[in-house]
C-alpha positions in Angstrom: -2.6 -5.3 -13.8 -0.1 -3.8 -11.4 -2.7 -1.7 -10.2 -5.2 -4.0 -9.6 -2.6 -6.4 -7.5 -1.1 -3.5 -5.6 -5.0 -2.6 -4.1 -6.0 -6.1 -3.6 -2.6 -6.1 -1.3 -3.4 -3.0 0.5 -6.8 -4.0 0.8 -5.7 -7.5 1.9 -3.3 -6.2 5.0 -6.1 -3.7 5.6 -8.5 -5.9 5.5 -6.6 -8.0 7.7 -5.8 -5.3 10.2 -9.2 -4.8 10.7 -10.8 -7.5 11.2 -7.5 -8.9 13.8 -8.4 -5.4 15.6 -11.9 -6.3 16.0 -10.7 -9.7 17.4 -8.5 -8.1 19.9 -6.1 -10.3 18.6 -2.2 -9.2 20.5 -0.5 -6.9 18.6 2.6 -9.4 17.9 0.2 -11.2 15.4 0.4 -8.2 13.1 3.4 -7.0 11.2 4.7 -3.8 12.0 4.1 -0.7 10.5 7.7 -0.5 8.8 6.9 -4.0 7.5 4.2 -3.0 5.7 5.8 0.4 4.3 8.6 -1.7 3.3 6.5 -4.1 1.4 4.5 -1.3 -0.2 7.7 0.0 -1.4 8.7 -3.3 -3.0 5.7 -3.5 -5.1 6.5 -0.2 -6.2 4.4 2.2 -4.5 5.2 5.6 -3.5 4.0 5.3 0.6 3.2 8.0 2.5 3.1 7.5 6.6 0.5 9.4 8.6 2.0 8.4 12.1 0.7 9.3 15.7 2.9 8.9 18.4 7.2 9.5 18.5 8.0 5.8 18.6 10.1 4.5 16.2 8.2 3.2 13.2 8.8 -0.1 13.6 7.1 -0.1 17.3 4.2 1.2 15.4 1.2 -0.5 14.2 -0.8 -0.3 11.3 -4.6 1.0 12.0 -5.3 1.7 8.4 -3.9 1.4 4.5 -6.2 3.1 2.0 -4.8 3.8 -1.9 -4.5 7.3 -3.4 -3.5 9.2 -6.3 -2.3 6.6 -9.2 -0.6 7.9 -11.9 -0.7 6.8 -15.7 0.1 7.4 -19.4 -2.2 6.9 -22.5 0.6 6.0 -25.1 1.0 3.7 -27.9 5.0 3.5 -27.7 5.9 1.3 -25.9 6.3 -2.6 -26.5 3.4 -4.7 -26.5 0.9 -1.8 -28.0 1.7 -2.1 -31.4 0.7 1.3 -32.4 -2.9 0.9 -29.8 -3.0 3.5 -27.5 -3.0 1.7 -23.7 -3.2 2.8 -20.6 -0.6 2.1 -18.4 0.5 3.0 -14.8 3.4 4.6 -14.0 3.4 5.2 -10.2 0.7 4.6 -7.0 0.6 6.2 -3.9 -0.2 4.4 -0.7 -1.2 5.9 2.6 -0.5 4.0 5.8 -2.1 5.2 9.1 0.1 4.0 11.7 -0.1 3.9 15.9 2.8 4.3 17.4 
């Protein structure tokens, strides 16, 4: 379930991203690049930045968030499973494509 919110929030601010970048829409409507990293990080993501430009990150903006490698177990010990093998995810990584 994790899994499943984490990429519906990257694909939300992505989603987001894009379509306010097709608008033209000014730059203070979107929240910075560090923003989003920060709020990646809180959901528990591993975030890695792919930045252009020597700006500090927060003067950076966002042009793209895409998932990548998620990492899981197959176990049956732990609680909840009672002895059925589940699947369940240990760590995500996010990339974040940022402007700066």
């Amino acid at each position: 379930m994790k899994t499943v919110t984490t990429v519906a929030a990257a694909a939300v601010i992505a989603a987001g991203i894009a379509s306010a970048a097709a608008a033209n829409a000014a730059p203070s409507g979107h929240p910075t690049a560090d923003a989003v990293v920060m709020q990646l990080q809180a959901q528990g993501n591993t975030v890695v930045v792919n930045r252009t430009g020597s700006h500090p990150l927060s003067q950076c903006t966002v042009t793209s968030v895409h998932p990548g490698q998620t990492y899981t177990r197959y176990d049956s010990g732990y609680p909840g499973a009672q002895n059925d093998p589940m699947t369940q995810v240990v760590s995500m990584t996010v990339y974040v494509d940022a402007q700066c």
